[in-house]
C-alpha positions as CSV (number, residue, x, y, z in Angstrom):
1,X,19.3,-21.7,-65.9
2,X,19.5,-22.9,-62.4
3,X,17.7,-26.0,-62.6
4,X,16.0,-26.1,-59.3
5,X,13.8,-23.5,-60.0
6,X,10.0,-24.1,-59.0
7,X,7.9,-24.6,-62.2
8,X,5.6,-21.5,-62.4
9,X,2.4,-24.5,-62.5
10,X,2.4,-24.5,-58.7
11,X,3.3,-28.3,-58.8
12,X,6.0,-28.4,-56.3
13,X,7.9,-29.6,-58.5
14,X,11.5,-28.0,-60.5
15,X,10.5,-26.6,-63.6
16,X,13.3,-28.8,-65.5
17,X,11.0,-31.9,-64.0
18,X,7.7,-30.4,-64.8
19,X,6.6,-28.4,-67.5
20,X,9.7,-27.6,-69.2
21,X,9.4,-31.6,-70.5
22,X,6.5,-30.1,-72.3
23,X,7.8,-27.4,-73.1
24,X,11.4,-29.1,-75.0
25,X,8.3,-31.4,-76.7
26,X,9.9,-34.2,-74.4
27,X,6.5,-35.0,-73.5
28,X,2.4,-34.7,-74.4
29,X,0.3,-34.0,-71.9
30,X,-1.4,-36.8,-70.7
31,X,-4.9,-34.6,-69.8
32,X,-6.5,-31.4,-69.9
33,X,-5.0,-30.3,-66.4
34,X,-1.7,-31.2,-67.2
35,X,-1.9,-29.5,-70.7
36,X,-3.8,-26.5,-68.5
37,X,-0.7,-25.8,-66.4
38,X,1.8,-26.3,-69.2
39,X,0.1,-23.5,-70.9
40,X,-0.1,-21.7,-68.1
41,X,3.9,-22.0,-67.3
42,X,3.8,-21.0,-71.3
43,X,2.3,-17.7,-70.7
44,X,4.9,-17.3,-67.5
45,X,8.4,-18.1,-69.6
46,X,7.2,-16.9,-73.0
47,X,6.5,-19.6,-74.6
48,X,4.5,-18.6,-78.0
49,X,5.2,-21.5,-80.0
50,X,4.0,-24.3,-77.3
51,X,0.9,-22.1,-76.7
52,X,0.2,-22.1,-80.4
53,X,0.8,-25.7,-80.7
54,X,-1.2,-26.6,-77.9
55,X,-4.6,-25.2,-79.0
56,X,-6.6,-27.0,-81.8
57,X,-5.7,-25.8,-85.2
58,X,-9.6,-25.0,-85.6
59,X,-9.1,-21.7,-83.3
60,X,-5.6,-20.9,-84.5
61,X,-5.3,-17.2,-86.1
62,X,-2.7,-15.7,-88.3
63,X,-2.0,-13.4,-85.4
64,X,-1.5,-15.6,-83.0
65,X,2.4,-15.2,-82.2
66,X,1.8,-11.4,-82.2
67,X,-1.2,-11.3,-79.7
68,X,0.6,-13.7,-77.6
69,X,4.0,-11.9,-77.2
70,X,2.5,-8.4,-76.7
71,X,0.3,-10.2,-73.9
72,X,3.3,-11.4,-72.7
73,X,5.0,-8.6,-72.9
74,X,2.7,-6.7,-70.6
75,X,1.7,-9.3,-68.0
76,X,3.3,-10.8,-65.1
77,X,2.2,-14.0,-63.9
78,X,1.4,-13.9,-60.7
79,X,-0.2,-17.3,-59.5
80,X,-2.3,-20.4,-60.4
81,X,-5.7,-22.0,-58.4
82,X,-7.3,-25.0,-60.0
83,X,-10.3,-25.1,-59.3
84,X,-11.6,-28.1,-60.5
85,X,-11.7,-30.2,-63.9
86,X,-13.9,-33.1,-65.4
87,X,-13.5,-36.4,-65.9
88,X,-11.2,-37.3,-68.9
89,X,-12.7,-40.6,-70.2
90,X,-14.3,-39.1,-72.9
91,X,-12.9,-36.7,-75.9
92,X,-13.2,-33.3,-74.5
93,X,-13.1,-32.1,-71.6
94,X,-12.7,-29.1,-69.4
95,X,-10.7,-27.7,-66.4
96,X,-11.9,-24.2,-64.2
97,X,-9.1,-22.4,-62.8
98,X,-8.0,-18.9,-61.8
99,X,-4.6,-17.1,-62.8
100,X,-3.4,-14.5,-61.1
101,X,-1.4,-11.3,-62.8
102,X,-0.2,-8.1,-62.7
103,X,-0.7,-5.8,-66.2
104,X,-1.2,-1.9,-64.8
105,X,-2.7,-3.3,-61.7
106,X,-3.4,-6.8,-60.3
107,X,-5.9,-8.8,-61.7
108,X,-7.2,-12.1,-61.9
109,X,-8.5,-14.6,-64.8
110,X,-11.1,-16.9,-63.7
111,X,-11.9,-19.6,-66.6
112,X,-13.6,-22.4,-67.5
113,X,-11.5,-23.9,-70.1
114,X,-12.5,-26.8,-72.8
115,X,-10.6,-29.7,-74.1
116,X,-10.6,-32.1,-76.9
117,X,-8.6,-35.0,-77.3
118,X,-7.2,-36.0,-81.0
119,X,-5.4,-39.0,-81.2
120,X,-3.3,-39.0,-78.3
121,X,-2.8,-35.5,-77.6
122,X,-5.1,-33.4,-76.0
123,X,-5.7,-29.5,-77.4
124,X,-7.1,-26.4,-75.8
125,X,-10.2,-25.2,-77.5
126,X,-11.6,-22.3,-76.0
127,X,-13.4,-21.2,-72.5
128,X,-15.8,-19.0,-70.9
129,X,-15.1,-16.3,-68.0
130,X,-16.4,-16.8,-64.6
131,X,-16.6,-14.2,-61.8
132,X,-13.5,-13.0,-60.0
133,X,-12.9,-14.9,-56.3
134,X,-12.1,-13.4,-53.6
135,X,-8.7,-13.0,-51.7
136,X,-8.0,-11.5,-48.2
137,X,-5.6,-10.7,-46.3
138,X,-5.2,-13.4,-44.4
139,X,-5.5,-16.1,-47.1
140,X,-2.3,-17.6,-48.6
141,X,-0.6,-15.6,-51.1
142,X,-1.8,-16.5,-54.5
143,X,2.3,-17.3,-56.0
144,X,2.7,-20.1,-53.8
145,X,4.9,-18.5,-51.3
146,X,3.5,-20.1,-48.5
147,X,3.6,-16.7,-46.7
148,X,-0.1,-15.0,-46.1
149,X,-0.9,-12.8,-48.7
150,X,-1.1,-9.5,-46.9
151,X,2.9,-10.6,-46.2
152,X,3.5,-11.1,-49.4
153,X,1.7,-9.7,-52.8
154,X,-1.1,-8.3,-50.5
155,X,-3.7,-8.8,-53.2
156,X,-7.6,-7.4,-52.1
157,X,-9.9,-8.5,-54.6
């Protein structure tokens, strides 16, 4: 694996310095955001087994591993946009973002995703859809290129 490849989270950082650590259970995420963008970068490099680990045993299904793969499967990952979180001094907690993708077409998941924390580790619970954003283009392409969009993906939603 070439190790200076940009971790799919949109941190700037090299994936073998980001979420890979969470990945290799090397570390826990310290909050919902950074648990958030590990899942994320889960979805992107096929990682069933974190994604299953990371949300709370109360929502896991027998399924799981199945749904996940075929989902997998048929999506590419396009982008990440956090669009904000809340405070984490308390037990749960939640973070709004919006991934980007490509299934049959391009298309976007806006969500408002919830948190708890047991112990030390925090878990994904569940979330709620919010209304798809807008992206000309002119705006910056949602990967992270740096390039404007209609350069690069040219996305119109």
């Amino acid at each position: 694996m070439d190790t200076s490849e940009k971790c799919p989270c949109q941190s700037d950082l090299e994936y073998s310095k980001c979420c890979e650590l969470y990945h290799m259970a090397t570390l826990v995420p310290a909050s919902p955001e950074i648990l958030m963008r590990s899942r994320y970068s889960g979805f992107v490099k096929g990682k069933v087994d974190y994604l299953i680990s990371t949300s709370h045993p109360s929502t896991r299904n027998a399924d799981d591993a199945e749904v996940l793969q075929t989902n997998m499967n048929e999506t590419d990952w396009i982008g990440l946009y956090i669009m904000g979180s809340s405070p984490t001094d308390k037990a749960m907690a939640w973070v709004e973002f919006v991934a980007f993708f490509k299934a049959t077409e391009y298309g976007q998941l806006h969500e408002r995703s919830n948190f708890v924390k047991e112990g030390n580790r925090w878990y994904y619970t569940h979330g709620q859809m919010g209304p798809g954003v807008s992206v000309e283009r002119n705006d910056p392409c949602v990967c992270g290129s740096g390039k404007k969009n209609k350069k690069c993906h040219n996305i119109e939603f």
